[in-house]
C-alpha positions as CSV (number, residue, x, y, z in Angstrom):
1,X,54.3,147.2,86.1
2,X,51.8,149.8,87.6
3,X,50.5,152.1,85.2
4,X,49.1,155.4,87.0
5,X,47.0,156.9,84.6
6,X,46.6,154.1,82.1
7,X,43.9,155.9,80.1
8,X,42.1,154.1,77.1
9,X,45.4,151.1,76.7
10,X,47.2,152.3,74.5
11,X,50.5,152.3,76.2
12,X,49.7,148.9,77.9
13,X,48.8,147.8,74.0
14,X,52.0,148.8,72.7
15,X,53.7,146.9,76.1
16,X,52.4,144.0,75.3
17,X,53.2,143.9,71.9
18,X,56.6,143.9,73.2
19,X,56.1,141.1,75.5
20,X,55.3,142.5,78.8
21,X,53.7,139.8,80.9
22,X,53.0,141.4,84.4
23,X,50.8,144.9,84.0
24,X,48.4,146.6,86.2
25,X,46.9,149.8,84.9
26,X,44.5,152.2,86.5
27,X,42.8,155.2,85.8
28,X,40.1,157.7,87.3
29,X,37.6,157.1,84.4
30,X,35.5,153.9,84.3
31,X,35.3,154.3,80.0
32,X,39.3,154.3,79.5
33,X,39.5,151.3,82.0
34,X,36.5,149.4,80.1
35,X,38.7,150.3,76.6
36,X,41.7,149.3,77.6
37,X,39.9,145.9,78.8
38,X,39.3,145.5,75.1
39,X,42.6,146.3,73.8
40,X,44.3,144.4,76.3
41,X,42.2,141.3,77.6
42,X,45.0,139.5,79.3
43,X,46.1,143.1,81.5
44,X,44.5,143.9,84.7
45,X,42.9,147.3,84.8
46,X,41.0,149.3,87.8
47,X,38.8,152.3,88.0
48,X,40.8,153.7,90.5
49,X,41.4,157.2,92.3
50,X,45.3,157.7,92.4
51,X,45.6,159.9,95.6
52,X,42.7,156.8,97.3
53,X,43.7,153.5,95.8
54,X,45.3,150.8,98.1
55,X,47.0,149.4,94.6
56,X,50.1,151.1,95.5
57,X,50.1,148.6,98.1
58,X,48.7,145.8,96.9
59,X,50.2,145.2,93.5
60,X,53.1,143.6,92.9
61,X,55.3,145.6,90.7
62,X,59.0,147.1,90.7
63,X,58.3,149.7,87.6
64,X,55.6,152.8,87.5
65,X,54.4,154.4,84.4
66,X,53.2,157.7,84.6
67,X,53.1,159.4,81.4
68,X,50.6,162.4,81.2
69,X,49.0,162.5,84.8
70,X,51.0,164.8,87.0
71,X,50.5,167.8,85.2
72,X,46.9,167.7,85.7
73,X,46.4,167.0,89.5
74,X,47.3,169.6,92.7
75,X,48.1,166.7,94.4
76,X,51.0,165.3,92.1
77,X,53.6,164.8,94.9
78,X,51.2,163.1,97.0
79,X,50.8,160.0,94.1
80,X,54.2,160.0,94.1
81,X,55.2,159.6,97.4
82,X,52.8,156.2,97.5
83,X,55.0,154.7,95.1
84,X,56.9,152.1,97.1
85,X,60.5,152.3,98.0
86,X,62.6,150.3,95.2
87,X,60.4,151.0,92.5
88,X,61.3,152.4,89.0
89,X,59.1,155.2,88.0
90,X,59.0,156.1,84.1
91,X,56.8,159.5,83.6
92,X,56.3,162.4,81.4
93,X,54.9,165.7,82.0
94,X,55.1,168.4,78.8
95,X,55.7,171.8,78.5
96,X,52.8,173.3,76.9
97,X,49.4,175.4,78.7
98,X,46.4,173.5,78.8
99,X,42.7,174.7,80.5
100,X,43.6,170.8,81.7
101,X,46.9,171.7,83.3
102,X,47.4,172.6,86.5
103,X,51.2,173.0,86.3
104,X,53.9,173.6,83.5
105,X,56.8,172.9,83.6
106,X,59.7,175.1,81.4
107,X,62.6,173.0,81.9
108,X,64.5,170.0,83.1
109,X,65.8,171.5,86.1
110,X,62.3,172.4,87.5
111,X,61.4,169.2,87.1
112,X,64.2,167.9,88.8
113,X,63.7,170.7,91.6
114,X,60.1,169.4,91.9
115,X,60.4,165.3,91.8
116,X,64.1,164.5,92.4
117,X,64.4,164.4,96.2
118,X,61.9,161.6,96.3
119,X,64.2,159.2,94.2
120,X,67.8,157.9,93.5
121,X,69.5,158.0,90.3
122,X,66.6,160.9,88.7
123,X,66.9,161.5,85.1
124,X,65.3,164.1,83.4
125,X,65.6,164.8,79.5
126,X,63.4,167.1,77.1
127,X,62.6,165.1,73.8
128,X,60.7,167.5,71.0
129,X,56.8,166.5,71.0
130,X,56.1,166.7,67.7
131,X,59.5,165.8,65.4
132,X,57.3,166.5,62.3
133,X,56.5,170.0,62.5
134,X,59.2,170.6,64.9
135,X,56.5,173.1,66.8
136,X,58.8,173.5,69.9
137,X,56.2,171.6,72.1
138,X,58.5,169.6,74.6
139,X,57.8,166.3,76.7
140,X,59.6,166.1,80.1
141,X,61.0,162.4,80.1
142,X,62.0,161.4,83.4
143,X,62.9,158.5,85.8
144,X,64.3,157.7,89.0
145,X,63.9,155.0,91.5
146,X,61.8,155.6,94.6
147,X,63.7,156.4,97.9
């Protein structure tokens, strides 16, 4: 598995605690990358540029994680498109402004307008963020395998 966006390891912490064996994260920031070293000793993880990195390449995998990244960057269709052909890609993007955000998305269908063409089989469901106060905050949930 390549995780784009790995952040501080929490995700790959929770993977592993169900058993993943094969995981390469990256992220942007050297800090998350040295915390999630910590959490998750036995993981690889890179202080990497998504739009520069030659992991895409070089890193065996045949699943992407991308939870909480696109929304962020311009250049979101361009780290997509380096995803190899054959590869699973698991992401989330939510619904909600942020000064952080540089797109929001308001529904499945422009999610699917925006991602879909670049992969077979794309799924795209809205799960409430926040199930407790049931604030209307949704999560884009969405997959496809890379054309």
């Amino acid at each position: 598995m390549l995780d784009i966006g790995c952040g501080p390891g929490q995700v790959a912490e929770c993977l592993q605690d169900r058993g993943l064996k094969q995981y390469h994260g990256f992220d942007f920031s050297k800090q998350s990358v040295e915390m999630a070293k910590s959490i998750c000793p036995t993981f690889v993880f890179t202080a990497a540029d998504a739009l520069s990195t030659d992991l895409y390449d070089r890193v065996d995998y045949d699943a992407v994680l991308c939870l909480e990244v696109l929304e962020h960057v311009e250049q979101d269709i361009q780290i997509l498109q380096r995803i190899r052909p054959g590869a699973t890609l698991y992401a989330s993007a939510p619904n909600y402004p942020d000064k952080a955000h540089v797109r929001v998305f308001s529904s499945c269908e422009e999610v699917r307008e925006r991602y879909g063409i670049m992969f077979d089989r794309f799924r795209v469901d809205a799960i409430l963020a926040n199930q407790i106060t049931q604030e209307g905050q949704i999560l884009y949930v969405f997959e496809g395998v890379k054309k």
